[in-house]
C-alpha positions as CSV (number, residue, x, y, z in Angstrom):
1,X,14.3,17.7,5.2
2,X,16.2,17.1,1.8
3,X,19.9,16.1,2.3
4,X,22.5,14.3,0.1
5,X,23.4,11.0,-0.1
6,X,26.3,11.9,0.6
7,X,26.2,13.5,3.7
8,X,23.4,11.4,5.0
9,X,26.1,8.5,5.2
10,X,28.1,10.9,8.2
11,X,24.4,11.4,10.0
12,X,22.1,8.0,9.4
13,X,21.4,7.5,12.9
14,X,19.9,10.8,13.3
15,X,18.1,11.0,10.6
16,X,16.5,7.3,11.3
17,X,15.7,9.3,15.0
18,X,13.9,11.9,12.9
19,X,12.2,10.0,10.6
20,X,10.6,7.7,13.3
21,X,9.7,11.0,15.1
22,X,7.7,11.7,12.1
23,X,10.3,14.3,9.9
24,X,9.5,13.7,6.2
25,X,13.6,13.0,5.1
26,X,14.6,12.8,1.3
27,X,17.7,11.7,0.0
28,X,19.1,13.5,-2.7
29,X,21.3,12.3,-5.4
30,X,22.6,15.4,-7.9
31,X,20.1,17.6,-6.0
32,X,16.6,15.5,-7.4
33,X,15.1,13.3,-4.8
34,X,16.2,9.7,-5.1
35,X,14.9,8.0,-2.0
36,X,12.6,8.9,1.2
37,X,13.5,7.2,4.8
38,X,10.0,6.4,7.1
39,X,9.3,4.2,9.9
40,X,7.9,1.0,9.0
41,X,4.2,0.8,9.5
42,X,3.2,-1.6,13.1
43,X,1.9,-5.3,12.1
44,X,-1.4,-5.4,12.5
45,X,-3.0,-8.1,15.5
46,X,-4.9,-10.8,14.0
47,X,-8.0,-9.3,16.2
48,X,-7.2,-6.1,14.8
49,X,-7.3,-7.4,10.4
50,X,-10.7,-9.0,11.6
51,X,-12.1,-6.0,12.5
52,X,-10.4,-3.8,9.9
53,X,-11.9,-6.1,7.4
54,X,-15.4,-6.0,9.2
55,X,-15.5,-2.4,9.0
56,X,-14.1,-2.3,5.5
57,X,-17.1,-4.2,4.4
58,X,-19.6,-2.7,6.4
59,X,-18.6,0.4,4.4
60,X,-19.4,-1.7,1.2
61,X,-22.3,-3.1,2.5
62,X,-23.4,1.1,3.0
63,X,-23.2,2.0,-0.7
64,X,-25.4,-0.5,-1.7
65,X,-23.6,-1.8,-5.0
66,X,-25.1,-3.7,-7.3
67,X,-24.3,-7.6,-8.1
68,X,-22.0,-8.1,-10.3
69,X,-21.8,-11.1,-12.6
70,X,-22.0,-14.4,-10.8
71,X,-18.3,-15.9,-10.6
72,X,-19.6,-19.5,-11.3
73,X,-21.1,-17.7,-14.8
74,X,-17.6,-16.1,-15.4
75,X,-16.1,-18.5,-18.0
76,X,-18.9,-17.7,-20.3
77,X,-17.8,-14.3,-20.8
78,X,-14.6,-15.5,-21.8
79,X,-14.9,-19.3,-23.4
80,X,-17.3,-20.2,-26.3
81,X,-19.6,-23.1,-26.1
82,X,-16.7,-25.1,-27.5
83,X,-14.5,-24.3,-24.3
84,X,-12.1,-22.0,-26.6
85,X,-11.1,-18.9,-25.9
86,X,-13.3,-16.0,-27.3
């Protein structure tokens, strides 16, 4: 639903109720979309990030990406032998 600014101000609380029932609302200022209201996202339970993060990098784990450079090694790509920067 696309609605003005202006008469948005006369109806807030039920477009909040819409938006949190899942209605995609866009606020219009001059007719071109200015701003779009949506519920905000749940926090997440610490047991939950854990194993969000598990999952996430048993997916990486999966592709079987090569190593990188070693991060102990990664001054030397950007420092001479001098310590300067490069």
């Amino acid at each position: 639903m696309r609605i003005s600014i202006a008469d948005a101000k006369s109806q807030l609380t039920e477009l909040v109720r819409l938006a949190k029932q899942g209605e995609e609302i866009v606020l219009t200022e001059n007719g071109s979309p200015s701003v779009r209201l949506e519920p905000v996202g749940k926090s997440l339970s610490p047991e939950e990030k854990s194993k969000l993060i598990d999952e996430i990098q048993e997916q990486v784990r999966r592709k079987n990406l090569p190593a990188g450079p070693d991060a102990a090694r990664s001054q030397d790509f950007l420092y001479d032998e001098f310590g300067l920067p490069k």
